[in-house]
C-alpha positions as a Python dict, from the first residue, in 0.01 Angstrom:
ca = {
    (1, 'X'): (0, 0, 0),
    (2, 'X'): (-4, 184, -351),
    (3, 'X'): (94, 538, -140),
    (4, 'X'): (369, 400, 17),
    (5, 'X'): (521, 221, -329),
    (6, 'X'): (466, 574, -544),
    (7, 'X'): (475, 836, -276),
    (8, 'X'): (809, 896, -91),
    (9, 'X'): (665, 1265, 66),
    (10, 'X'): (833, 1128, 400),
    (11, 'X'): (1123, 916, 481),
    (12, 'X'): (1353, 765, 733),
    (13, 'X'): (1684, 707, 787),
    (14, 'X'): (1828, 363, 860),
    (15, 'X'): (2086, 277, 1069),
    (16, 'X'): (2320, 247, 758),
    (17, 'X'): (2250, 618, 695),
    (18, 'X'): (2025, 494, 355),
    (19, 'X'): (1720, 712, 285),
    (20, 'X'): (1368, 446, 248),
    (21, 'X'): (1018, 509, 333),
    (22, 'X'): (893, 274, 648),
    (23, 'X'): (711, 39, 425),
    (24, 'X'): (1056, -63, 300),
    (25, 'X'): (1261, -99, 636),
    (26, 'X'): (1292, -376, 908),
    (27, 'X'): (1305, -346, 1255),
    (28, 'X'): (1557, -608, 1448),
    (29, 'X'): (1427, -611, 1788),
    (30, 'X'): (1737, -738, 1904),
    (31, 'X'): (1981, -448, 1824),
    (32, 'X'): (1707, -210, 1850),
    (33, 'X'): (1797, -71, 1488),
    (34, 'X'): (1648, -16, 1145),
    (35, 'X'): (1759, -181, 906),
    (36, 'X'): (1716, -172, 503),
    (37, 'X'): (1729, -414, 209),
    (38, 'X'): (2084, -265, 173),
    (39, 'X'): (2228, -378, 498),
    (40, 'X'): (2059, -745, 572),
    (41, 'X'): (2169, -1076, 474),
    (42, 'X'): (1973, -1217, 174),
    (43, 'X'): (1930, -1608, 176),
    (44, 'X'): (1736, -1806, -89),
    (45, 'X'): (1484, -2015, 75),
    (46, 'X'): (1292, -2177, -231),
    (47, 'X'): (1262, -2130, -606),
    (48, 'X'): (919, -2166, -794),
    (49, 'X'): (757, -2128, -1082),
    (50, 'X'): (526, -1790, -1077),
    (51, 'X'): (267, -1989, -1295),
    (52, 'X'): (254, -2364, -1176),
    (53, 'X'): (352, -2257, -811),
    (54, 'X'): (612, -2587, -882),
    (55, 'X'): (892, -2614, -563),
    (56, 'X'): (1230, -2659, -707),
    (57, 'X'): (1521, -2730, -495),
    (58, 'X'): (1833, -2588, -527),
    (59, 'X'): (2011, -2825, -723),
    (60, 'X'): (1751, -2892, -965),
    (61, 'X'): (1683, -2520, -1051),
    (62, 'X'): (2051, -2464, -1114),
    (63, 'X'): (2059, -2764, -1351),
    (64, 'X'): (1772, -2650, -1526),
    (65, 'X'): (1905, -2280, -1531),
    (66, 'X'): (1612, -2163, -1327),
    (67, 'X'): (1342, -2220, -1555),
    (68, 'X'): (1033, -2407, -1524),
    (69, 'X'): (1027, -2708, -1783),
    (70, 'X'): (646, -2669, -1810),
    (71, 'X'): (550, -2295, -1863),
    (72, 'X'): (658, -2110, -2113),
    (73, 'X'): (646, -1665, -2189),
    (74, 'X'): (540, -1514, -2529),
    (75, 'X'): (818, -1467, -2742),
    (76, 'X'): (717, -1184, -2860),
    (77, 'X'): (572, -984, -2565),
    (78, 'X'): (672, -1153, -2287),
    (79, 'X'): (342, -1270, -2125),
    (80, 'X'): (240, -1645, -1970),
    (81, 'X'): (140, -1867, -2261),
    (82, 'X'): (-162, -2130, -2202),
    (83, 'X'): (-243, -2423, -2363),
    (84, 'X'): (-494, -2447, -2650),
    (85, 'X'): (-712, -2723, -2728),
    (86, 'X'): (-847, -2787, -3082),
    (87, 'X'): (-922, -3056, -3352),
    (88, 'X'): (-721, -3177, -3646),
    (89, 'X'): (-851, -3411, -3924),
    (90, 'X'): (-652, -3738, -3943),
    (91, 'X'): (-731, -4054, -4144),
    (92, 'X'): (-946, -4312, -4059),
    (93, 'X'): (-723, -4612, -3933),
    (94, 'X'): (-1000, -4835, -4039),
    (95, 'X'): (-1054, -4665, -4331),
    (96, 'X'): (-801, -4435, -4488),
    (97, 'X'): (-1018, -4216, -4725),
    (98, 'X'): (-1243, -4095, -4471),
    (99, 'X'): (-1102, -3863, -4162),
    (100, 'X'): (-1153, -3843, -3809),
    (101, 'X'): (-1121, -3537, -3589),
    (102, 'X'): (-790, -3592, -3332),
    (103, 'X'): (-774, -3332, -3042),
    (104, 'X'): (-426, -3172, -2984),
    (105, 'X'): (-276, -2893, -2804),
    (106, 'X'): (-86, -2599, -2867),
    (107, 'X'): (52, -2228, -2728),
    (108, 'X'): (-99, -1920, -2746),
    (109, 'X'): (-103, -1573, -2581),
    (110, 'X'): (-415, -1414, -2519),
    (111, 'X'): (-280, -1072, -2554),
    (112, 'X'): (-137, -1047, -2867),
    (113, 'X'): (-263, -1346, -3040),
    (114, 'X'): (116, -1514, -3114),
    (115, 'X'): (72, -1901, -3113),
    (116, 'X'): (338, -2193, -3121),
    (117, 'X'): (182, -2276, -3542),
    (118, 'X'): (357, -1908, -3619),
    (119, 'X'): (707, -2069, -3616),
    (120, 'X'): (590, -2359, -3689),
    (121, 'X'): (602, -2608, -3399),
    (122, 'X'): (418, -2944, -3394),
    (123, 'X'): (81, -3006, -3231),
    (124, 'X'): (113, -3207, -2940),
    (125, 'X'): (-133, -3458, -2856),
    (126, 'X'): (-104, -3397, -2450),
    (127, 'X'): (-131, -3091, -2262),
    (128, 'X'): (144, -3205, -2050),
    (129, 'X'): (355, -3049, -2302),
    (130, 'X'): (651, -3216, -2475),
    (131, 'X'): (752, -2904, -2682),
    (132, 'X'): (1079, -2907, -2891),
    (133, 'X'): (1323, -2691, -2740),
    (134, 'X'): (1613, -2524, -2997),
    (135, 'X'): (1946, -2605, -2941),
    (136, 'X'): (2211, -2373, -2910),
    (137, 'X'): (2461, -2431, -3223),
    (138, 'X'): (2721, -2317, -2968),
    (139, 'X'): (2663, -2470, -2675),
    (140, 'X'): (2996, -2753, -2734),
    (141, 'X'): (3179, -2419, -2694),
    (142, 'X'): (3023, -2320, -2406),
    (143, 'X'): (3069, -2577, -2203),
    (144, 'X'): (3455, -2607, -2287),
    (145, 'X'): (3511, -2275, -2152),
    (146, 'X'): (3288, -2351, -1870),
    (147, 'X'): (3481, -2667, -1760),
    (148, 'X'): (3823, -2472, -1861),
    (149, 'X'): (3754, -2187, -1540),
    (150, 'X'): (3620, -2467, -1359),
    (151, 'X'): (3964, -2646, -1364),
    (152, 'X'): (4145, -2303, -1316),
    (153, 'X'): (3922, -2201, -974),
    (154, 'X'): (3993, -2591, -813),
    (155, 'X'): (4375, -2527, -962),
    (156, 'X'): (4347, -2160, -765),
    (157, 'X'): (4205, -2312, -442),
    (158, 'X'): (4490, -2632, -427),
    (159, 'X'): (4751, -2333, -438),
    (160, 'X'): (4561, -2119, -193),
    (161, 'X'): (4561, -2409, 42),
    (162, 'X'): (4944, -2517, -66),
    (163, 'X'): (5042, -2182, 73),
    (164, 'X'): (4923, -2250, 427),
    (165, 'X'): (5237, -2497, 443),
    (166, 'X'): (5453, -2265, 354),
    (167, 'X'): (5781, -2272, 560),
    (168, 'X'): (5854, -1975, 833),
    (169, 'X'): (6091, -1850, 945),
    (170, 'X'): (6155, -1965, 1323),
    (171, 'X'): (6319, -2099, 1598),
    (172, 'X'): (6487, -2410, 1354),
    (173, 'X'): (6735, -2222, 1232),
    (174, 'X'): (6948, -2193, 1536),
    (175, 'X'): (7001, -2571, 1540),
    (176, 'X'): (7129, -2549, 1149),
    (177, 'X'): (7360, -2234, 1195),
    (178, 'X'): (7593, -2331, 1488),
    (179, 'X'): (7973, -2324, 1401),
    (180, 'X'): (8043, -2631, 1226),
    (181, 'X'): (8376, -2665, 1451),
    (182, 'X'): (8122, -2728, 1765),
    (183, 'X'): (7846, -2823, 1598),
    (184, 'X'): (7763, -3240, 1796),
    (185, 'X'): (7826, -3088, 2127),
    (186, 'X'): (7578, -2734, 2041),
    (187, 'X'): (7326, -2978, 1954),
    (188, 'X'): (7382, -3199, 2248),
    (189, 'X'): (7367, -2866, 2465),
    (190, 'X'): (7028, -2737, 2313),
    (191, 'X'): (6849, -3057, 2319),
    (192, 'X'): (6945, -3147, 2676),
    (193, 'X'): (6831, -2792, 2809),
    (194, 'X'): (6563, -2662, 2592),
    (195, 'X'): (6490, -2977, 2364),
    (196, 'X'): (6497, -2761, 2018),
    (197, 'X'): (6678, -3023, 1794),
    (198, 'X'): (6331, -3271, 1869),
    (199, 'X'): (6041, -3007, 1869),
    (200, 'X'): (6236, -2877, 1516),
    (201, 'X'): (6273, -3219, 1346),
    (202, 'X'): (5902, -3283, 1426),
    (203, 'X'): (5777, -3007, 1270),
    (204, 'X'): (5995, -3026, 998),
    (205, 'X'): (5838, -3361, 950),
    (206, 'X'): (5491, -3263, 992),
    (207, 'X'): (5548, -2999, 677),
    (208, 'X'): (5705, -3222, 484),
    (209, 'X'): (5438, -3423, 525),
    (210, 'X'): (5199, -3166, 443),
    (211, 'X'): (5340, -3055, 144),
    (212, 'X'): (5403, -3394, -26),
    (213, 'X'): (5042, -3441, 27),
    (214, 'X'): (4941, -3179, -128),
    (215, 'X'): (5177, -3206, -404),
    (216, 'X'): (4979, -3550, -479),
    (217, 'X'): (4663, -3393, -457),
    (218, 'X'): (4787, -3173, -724),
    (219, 'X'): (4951, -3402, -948),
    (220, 'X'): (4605, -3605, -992),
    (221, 'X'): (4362, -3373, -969),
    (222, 'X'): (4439, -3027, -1118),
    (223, 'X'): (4523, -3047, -1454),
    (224, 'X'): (4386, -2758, -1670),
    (225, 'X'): (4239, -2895, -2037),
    (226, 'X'): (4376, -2660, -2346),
    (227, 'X'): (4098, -2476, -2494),
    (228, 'X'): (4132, -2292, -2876),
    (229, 'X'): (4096, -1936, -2823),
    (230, 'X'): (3908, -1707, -3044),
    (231, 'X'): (4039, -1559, -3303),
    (232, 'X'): (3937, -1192, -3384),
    (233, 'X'): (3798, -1222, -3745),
    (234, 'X'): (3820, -830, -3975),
    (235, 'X'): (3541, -970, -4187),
    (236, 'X'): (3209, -808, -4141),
    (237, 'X'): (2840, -1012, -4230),
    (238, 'X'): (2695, -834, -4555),
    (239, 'X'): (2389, -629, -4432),
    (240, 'X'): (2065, -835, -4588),
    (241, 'X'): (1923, -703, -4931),
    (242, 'X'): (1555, -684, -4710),
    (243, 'X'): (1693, -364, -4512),
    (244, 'X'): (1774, -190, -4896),
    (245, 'X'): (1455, -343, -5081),
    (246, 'X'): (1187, -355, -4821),
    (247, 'X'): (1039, -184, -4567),
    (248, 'X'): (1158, -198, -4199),
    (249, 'X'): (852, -294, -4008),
    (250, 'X'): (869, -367, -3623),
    (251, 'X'): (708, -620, -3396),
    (252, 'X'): (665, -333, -3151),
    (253, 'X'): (518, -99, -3427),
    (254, 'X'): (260, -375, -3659),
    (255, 'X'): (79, -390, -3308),
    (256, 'X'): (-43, -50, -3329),
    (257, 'X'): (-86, -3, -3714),
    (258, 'X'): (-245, -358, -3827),
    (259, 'X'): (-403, -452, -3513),
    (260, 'X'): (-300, -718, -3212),
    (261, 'X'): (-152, -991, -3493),
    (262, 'X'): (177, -863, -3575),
    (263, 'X'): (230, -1201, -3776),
    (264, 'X'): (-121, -1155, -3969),
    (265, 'X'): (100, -886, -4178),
    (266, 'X'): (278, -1029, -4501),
    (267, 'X'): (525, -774, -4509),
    (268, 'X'): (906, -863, -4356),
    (269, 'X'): (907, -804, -3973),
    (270, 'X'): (1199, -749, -3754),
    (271, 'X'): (1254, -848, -3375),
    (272, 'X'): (1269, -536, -3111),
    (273, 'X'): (1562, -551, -2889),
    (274, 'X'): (1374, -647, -2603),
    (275, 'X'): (1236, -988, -2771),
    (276, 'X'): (1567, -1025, -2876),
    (277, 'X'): (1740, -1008, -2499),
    (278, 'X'): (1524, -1230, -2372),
    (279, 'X'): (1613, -1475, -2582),
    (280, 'X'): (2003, -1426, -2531),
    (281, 'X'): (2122, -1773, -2671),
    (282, 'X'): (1972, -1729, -2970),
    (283, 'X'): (1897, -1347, -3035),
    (284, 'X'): (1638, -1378, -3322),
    (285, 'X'): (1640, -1125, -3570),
    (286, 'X'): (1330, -1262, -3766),
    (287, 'X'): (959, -1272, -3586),
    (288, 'X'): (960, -1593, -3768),
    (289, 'X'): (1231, -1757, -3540),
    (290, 'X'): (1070, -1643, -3198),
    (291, 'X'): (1031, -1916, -3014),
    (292, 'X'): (833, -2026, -2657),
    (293, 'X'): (1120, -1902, -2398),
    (294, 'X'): (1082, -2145, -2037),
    (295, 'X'): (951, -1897, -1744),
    (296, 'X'): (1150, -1765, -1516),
    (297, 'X'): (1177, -1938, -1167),
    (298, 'X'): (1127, -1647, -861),
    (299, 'X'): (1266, -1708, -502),
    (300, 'X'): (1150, -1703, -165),
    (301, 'X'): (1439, -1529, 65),
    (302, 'X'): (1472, -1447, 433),
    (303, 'X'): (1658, -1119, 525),
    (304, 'X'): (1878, -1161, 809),
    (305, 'X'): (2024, -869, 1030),
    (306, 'X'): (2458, -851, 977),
    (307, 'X'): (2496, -750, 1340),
    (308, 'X'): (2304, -989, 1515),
    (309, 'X'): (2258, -1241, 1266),
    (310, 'X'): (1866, -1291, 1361),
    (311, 'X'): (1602, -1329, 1127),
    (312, 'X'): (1384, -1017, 1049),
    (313, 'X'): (1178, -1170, 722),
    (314, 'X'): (1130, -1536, 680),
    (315, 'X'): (854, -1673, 442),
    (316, 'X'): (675, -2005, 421),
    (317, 'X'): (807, -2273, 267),
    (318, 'X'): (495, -2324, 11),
    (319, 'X'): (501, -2115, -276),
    (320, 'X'): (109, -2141, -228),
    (321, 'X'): (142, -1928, 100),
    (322, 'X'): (183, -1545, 134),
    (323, 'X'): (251, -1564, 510),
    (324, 'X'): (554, -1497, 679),
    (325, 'X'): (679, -1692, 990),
    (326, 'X'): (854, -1420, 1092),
    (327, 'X'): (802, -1015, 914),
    (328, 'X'): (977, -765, 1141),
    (329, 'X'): (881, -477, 935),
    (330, 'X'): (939, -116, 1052),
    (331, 'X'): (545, -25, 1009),
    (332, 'X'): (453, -278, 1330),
    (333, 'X'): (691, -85, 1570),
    (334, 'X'): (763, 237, 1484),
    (335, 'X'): (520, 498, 1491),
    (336, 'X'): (447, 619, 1134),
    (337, 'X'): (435, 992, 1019),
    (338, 'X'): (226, 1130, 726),
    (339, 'X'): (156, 1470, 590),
    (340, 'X'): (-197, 1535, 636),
    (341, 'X'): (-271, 1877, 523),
    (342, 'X'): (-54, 2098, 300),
    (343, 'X'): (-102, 2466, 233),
    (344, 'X'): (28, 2690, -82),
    (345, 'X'): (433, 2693, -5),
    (346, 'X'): (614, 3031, -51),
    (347, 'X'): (929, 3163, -39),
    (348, 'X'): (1049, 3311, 303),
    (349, 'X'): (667, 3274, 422),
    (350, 'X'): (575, 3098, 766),
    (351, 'X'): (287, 2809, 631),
    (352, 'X'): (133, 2558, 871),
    (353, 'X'): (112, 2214, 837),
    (354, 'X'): (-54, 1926, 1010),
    (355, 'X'): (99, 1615, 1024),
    (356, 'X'): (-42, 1273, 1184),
    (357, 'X'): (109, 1038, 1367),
    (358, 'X'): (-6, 643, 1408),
    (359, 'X'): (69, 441, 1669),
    (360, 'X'): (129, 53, 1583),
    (361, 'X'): (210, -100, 1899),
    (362, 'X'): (-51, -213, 2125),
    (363, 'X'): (79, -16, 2432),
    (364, 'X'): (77, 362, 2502),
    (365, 'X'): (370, 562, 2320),
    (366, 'X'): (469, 856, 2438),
    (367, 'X'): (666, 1043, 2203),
    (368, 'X'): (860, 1378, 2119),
    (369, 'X'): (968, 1580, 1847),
    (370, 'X'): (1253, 1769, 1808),
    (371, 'X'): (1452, 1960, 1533),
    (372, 'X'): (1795, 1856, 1408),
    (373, 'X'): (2072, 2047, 1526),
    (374, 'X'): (2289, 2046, 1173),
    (375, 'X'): (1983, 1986, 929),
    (376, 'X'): (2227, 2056, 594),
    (377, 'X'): (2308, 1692, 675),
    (378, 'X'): (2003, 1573, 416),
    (379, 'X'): (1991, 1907, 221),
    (380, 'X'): (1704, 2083, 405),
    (381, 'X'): (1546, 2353, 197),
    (382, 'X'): (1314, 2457, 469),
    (383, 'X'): (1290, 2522, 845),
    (384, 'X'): (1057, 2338, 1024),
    (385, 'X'): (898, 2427, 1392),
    (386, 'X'): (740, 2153, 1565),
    (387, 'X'): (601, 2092, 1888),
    (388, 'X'): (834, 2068, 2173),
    (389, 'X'): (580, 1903, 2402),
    (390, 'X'): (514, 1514, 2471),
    (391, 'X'): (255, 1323, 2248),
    (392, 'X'): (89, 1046, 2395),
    (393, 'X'): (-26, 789, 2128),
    (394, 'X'): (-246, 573, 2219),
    (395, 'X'): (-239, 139, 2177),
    (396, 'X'): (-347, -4, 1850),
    (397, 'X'): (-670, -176, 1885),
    (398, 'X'): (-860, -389, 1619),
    (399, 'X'): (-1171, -279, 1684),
    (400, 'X'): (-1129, 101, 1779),
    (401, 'X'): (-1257, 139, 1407),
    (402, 'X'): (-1647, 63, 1531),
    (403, 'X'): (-1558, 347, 1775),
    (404, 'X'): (-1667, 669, 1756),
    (405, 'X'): (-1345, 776, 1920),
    (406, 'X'): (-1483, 964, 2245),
    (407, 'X'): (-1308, 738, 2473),
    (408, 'X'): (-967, 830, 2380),
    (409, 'X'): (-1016, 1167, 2351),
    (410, 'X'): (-1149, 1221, 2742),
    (411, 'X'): (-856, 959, 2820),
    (412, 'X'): (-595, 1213, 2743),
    (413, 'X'): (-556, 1543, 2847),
    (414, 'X'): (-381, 1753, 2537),
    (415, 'X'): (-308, 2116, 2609),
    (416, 'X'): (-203, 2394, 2420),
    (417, 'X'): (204, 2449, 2392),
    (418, 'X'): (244, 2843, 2482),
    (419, 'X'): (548, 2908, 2189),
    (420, 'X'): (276, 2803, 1932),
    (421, 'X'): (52, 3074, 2075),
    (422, 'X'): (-242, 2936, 1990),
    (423, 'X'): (-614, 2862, 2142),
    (424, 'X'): (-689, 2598, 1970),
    (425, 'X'): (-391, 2372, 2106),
    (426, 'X'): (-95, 2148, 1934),
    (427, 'X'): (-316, 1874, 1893),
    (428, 'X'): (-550, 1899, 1602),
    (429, 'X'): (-751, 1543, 1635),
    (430, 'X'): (-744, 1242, 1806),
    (431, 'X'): (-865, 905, 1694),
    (432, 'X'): (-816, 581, 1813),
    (433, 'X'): (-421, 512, 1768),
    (434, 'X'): (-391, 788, 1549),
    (435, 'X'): (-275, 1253, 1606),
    (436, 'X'): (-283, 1501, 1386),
    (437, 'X'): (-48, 1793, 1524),
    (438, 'X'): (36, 2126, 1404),
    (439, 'X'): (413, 2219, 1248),
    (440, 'X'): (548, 2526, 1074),
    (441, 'X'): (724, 2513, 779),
    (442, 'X'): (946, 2853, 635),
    (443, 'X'): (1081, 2773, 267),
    (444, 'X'): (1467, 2915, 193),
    (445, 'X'): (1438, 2859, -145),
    (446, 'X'): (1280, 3033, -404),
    (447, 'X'): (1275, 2714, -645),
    (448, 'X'): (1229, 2351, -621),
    (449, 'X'): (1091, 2131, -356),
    (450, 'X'): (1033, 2196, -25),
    (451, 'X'): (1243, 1962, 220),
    (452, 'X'): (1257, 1951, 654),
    (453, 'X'): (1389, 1688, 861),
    (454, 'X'): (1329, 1612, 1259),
    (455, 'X'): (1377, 1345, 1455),
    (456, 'X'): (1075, 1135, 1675),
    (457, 'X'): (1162, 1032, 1993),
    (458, 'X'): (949, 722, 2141),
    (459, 'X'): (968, 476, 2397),
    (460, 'X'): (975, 111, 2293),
    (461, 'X'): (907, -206, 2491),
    (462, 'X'): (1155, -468, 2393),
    (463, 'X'): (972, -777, 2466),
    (464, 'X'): (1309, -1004, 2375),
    (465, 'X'): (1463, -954, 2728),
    (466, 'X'): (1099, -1036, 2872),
    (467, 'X'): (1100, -1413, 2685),
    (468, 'X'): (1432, -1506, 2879),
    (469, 'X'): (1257, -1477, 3256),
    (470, 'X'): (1273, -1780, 3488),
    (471, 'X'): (942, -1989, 3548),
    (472, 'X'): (717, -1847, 3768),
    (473, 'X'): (825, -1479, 3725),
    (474, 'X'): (621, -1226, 3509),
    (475, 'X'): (732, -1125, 3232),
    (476, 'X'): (829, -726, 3255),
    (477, 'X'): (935, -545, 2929),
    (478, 'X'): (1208, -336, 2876),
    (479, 'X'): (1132, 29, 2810),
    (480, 'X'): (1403, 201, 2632),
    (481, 'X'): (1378, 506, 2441),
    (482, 'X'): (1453, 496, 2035),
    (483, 'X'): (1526, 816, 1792),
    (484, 'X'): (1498, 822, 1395),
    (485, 'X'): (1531, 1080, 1169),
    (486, 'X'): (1261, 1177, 956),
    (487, 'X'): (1296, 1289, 618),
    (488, 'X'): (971, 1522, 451),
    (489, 'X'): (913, 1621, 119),
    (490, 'X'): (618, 1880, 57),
    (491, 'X'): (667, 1909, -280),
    (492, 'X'): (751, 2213, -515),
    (493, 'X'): (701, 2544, -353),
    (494, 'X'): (426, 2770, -444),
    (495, 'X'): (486, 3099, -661),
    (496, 'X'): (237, 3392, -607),
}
């Protein structure tokens, strides 16, 4: 899995025309499409700590601002902090001049030695925890301006839903602009052949209605609280004497020139901007003020397809679990490409490559490749020949590994293509699930990397349509042909 997360030598195109390798795209067997993180639904399924592996729902990790109450991160390089145990001398109860070891707890990081005594926070006599957490000087402010937008979105939304009742023009106004001379026996005449004067004072009932209501709604509910706005100030805070008098020291750089204690130094220290961000309430300027900061709670989230709506990655609940109950990933269905071999790349010179081909399904694929007609569409730098014949791939099969792969080679019968004019055939190996084949690859430019594109053509059995048979009846797959674009990258050409 480390190749596919650093190497990106060959990629293919999703459906939304993004560019990922097929470790990073989903399959929805229900549109028969690729899809990326780019162009699925994301839902939050869970949040939990990373440490505890505490379930939070929803409502209680918004409350706490999605952080664990229990584990904490270093301050001052961001790691978990565990809980120390150690002895203190207290006095005797029974006898005050003599002492008695107490055990009590506190934080420390085991990578660069910072521990909750550095800033000095009290010893607690549980592991539990129980640590004092520093409060924000302005957090009154805060949450005035919080609850002032709060009132202006619900004031928003009653006057988004006021305008719904918002007289039309329509058919009413016939009955109110009749000639005043005539104007009983018009009426009369309209309501005894079409009935407009009853269907119009109905409706102009029902809106009345509507809009008183919703004028009383608004007259108790939205009012919008004053709140002092700041006040640009032109004075600027004096820079501290310490900057002019003594020397500017680091967190970041005590670590490598006094060893893994930044705090064992006597000299003034200064915060990095990183420890400083991740402590955005408070922003400590001092390694003295860094304080334990909560750990962050993670997610689990399902990815859902925006055409179908179906799920195509859906986790277990437990935070314990890695499983999925349902992982549509690209790598189980379609047939992965890799480059195998690569020879010295020149300008304008023909090179051959061999490429392999797996096949994940547990069926026989049989698939073609075939050039792209316009291939300036992803900025080719290179021409690329491939095979124009049919590749049979064989099923995926657990235990074809114990196999010395002589079966599958006398199972299919792979001759030579005659435009590749050579002996020794298309195919270069066979093995299990798994070709290598033969491609040329002609560079057009004399600098930079060497890019082709073609496009695989397989045949896919869509098992969805075979779930919905009537009882008693088989179940018989649908065999439909799928096409993707493949994107390769064989590095930086080679100068002579």
């Amino acid at each position: 899995m480390a190749t596919y997360e650093t190497q990106c030598s060959v990629s293919y195109v999703c459906s939304c025309g993004s560019k990922f390798p097929i470790c990073k795209l989903y399959f929805c067997r229900h549109c028969l499409k690729l899809r990326c993180g780019d162009c699925v639904c994301h839902e939050v399924d869970s949040h939990y700590c990373p440490n505890c592996l505490e379930s939070l729902p929803s409502a209680e990790a918004k409350l706490k601002k999605n952080r664990c109450g229990n584990c904490f991160d270093c301050p001052s390089c961001q790691h978990t902090l565990s809980t120390r145990a150690t002895t203190v001398p207290v006095p005797n109860p029974d006898d005050p001049s003599k002492t008695v070891p107490k055990k009590v707890y506190y934080l420390a990081c085991g990578f660069c030695r910072w521990t909750s005594r550095d800033v000095g926070l009290a010893d607690q006599t549980v592991a539990s925890g129980g640590w004092i957490d520093q409060e924000n000087p302005h957090n009154k402010r805060l949450s005035s301006i919080l609850e002032y937008y709060r009132q202006l979105a619900q004031k928003e939304k009653a006057e988004k839903e006021r305008r719904k009742y918002t007289r039309r023009r329509s058919y009413m106004h016939f009955s109110d602009q009749i000639a005043p001379m005539n104007l009983t026996q018009a009426k009369a005449t309209l309501d005894e052949k079409y009935g407009l004067t009853s269907v119009a004072a109905r409706k102009r009932a029902s809106i009345t209605a509507g809009i008183a209501s919703i004028s009383l709604k608004e007259g108790e509910e939205v009012k919008v609280s004053e709140v002092t706005p700041s006040v640009a100030s032109e004075e600027v805070e004096e820079l501290d004497e310490r900057f002019l008098t003594e020397p500017l020291l680091l967190a970041g750089a005590l670590k490598s020139k006094f060893g893994r204690n930044p705090n064992s130094v006597t000299v003034c220290t200064f915060t990095t901007m990183k420890q400083r961000l991740s402590s955005t309430e408070f922003q400590p300027e001092d390694v003295k003020d860094l304080y334990p900061i909560h750990k962050h709670l993670l997610i689990k989230r399902s990815q859902r397809c925006r055409e179908c709506e179906h799920n195509l990655s859906k986790p277990e609940f437990s935070p314990a679990s890695i499983r999925f109950k349902i992982q549509l990933v690209a790598l189980y269905f379609v047939p992965e490409v890799k480059i195998l071999a690569l020879p010295k790349l020149q300008y304008l010179k023909e090179s051959r490559v061999i490429l392999s081909m797996f096949n994940p399904a547990d069926y026989i694929s049989q698939v073609f490749v075939r050039p792209r007609e316009n291939a300036n569409d992803y900025l080719d730098t290179a021409i690329m020949k491939v095979p124009l014949i049919e590749l049979q791939l064989a099923a995926r099969d657990d235990t074809a590994e114990f196999d010395d792969g002589l079966t599958s080679q006398q199972q299919f019968k792979d001759n030579p293509e005659p435009e590749m004019k050579d002996p020794d055939g298309v195919i270069v190996f066979r093995k299990a699930n798994k070709i290598g084949f033969y491609t040329t690859v002609t560079p057009q430019k004399p600098t930079g990397d060497v890019k082709g594109s073609f496009i695989i053509r397989y045949t896919h059995h869509n098992m969805t349509n075979a779930l919905h048979t009537k009882e008693g009846e088989a179940p018989e797959p649908e065999v439909v042909w799928m096409e993707h674009p493949v994107l390769l990258n064989f590095g930086p050409i080679t100068h002579a």
